[in-house]
N, C-alpha and C positions, 0 to 999 in steps of 0.2 A: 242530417242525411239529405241527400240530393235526390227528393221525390218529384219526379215530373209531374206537372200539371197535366192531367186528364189530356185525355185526345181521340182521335175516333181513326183504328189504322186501317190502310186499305193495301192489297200486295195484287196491283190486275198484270195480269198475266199476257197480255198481247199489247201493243201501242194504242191500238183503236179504243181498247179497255180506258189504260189510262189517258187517253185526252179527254175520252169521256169524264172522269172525274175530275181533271184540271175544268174542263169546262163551268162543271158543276156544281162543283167543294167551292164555300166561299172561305176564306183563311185556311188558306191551305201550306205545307214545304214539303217540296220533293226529299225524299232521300234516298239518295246512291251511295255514295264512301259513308258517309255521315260525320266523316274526321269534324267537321265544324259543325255541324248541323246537331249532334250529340251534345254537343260543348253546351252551346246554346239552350238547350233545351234543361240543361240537369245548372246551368247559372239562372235560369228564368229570364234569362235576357227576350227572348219570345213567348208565346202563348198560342202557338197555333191549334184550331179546332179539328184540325184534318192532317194527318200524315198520309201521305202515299208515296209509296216502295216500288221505284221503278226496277231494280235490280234483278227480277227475271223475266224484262222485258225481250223477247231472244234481240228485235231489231238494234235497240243501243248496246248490244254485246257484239255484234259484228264486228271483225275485222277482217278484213279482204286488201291484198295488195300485192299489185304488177308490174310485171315489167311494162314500161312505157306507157301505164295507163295510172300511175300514183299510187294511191292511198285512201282506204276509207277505213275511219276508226271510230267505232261508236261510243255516244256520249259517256255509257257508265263501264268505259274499258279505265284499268286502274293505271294510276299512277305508272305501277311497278312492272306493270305489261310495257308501256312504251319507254320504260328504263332499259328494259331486259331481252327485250326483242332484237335479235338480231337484223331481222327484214329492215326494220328503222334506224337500228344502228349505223347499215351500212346505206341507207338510201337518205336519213333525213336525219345525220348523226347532233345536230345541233340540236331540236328540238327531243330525239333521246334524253339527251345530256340534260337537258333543263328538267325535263317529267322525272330524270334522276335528284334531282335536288329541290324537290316538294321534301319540305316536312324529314323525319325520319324512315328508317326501314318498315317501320308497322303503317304509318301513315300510310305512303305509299303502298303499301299492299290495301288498303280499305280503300283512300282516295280516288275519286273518279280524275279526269282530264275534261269532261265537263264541269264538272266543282270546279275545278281552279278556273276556268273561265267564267262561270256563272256567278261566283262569287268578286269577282272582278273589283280585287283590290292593289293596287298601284305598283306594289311589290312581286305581283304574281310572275310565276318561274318561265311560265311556257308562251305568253302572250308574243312576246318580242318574236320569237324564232318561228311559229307558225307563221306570222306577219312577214318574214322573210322570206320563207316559202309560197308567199299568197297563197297561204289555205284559206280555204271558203267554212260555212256553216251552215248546215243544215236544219234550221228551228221550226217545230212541229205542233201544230193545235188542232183542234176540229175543225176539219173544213178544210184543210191544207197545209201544204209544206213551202216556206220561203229560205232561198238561200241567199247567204251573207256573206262578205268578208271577215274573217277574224278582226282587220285593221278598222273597221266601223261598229266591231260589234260592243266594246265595252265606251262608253261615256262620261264616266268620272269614278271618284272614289268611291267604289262599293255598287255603280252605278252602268245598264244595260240596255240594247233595246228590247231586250225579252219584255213581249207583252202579258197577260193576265190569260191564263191560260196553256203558255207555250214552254214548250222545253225543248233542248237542245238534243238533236237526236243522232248529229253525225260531223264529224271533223272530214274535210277533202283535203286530203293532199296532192296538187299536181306532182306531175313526176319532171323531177329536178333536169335542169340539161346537162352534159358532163363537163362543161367548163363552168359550172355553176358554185361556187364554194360557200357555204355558209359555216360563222363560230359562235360560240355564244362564252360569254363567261359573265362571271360576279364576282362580287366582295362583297363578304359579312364578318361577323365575327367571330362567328365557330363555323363550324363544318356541317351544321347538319340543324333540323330543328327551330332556324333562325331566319328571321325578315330579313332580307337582301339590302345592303345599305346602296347598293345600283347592280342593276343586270343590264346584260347586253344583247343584242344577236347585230351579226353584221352579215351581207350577202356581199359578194364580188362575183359580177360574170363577167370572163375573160375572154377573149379574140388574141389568140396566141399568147403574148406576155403583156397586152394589151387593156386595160379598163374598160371594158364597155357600155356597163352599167353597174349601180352600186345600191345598198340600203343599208342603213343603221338605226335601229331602235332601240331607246332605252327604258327602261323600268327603271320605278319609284326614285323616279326624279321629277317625276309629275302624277297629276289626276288622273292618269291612262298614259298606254303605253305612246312615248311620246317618238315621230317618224320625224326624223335627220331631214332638215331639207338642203341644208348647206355639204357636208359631208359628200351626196354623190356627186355634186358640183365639183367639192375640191378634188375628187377621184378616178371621173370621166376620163378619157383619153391620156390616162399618164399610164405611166408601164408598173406592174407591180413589185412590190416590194422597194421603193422608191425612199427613202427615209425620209428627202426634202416634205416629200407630198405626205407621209402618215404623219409626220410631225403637224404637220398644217392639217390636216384634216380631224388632228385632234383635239387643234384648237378650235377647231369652226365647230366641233359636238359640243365643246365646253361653253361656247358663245351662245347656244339655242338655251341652256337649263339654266332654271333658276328655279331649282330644289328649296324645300322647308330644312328646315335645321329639327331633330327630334331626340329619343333618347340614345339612336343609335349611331346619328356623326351629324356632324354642323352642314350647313350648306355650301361652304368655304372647302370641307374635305369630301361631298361630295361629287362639286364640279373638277377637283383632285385627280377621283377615282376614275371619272367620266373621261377624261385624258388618258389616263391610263390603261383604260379596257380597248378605247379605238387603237391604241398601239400595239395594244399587246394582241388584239386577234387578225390586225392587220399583220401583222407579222408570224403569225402562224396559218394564215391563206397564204401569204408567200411561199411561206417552205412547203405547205401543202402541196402548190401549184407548179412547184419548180422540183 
């Protein structure tokens, strides 16, 4: 039987509450989804003294979003909310699509969007495309709130700058421009339930049929999500949908990684896939665009 080790739970009911007790509790783990945090607990892989239960904190349940003023979505908004939201569908459809493809159906209804960040393992769905969007974060303690870029905020395998005390209390989305296109996709090997063998998100903002500026990130081809510096180079100033330029531009993504090999594809069919994602979502901003 899978009997937990003892623990001391606490459920505070306003933010102020619980920073107080992150301040306080020494071995402490937050729980929102709990999709891992559960796992963890009934394998004994941890031993924490202190559980605390952010989940009806009202402030990380917020979500608010305008016209011309973006997007705020609070830390323990689930998975399956910003799969299924149409507001995000139509304003920030790439990062949709990713918080779609956490985990399965059940997951994602328990999963936070803070969890897959805060967990920040190399594979994660949603890091690339908020990084696309330059959303920011919002991380919260006693004594204060500091905001962040998503693209600073994870540091390596498994690894953050959340300090001792802080939890994540608010995703920002600016509000996109209308020539602003972003895609995201992946390859795994099933559909659902499965670590990403590469994920993508790519941005194109366009000046007519014009490149004007570009990003591409990719997942679990490195210790964090890792930012294209060659790619908006090859991108700049050419016209889109260009075949000479995506071709090239997908070899310049494949020239920056240099992926581990593990049980799910070599490093050989990784830098593979990594060609094949800049193609293929390059060419669906084209049609998008055109």
């Amino acid at each position: 039987m899978n009997i937990l080790t003892p623990f001391e739970y606490y459920r505070p009911e306003t933010l102020d509450e619980a920073l107080e007790l992150l301040a306080t509790k020494e071995d402490y783990k937050i729980l929102a989804g709990g999709t891992d945090l559960m796992i963890q607990l009934k394998e004994k892989m941890i031993h924490p003294a202190n559980i605390i239960d952010v989940t009806q904190i009202p402030e990380l349940n917020e979500f608010a979003i305008k016209d011309g003023e973006g997007a705020v979505i609070g830390g323990c908004t689930t998975d399956a909310f910003c799969e299924f939201s149409k507001e995000l569908r139509d304003k920030y459809p790439a990062f949709s699509i990713a918080a779609g493809e956490i985990g399965g159906p059940q997951v994602r209804e328990m999963g936070t969007i803070a969890g897959n960040l805060a967990n920040s393992g190399p594979s994660a769905e949603t890091p690339s495309s908020l990084i696309c969007y330059d959303a920011k974060m919002t991380l919260a303690k006693k004594g204060g709130e500091r905001v962040v870029d998503v693209k600073d905020f994870i540091t390596g395998n498994r690894r953050n700058i959340l300090e001792e005390g802080e939890l994540i209390k608010n995703i920002i989305l600016p509000e996109p421009a209308a020539t602003t296109h972003v895609k995201y996709g992946y390859v795994a090997m099933r559909r659902m339930m499965e670590i990403d063998i590469v994920n993508m998100s790519i941005r194109v903002d366009l000046d007519g049929d014009t490149i004007k500026d570009a990003k591409c990130v990719m997942g679990s081809v490195a210790i964090r999500p890792l930012i294209s510096e060659k790619v908006p180079e090859v991108l700049k100033g050419t016209k889109i949908g260009d075949e000479a330029v995506i071709a090239k531009a997908a070899e310049a993504a494949q020239s920056e990684v240099h992926p581990i090999s593990d049980i799910r594809a070599t490093a050989e069919y990784r830098v593979d896939v990594v060609g094949a994602l800049v193609r293929k979502l390059l060419r669906e901003i084209a049609a998008e665009a055109k």
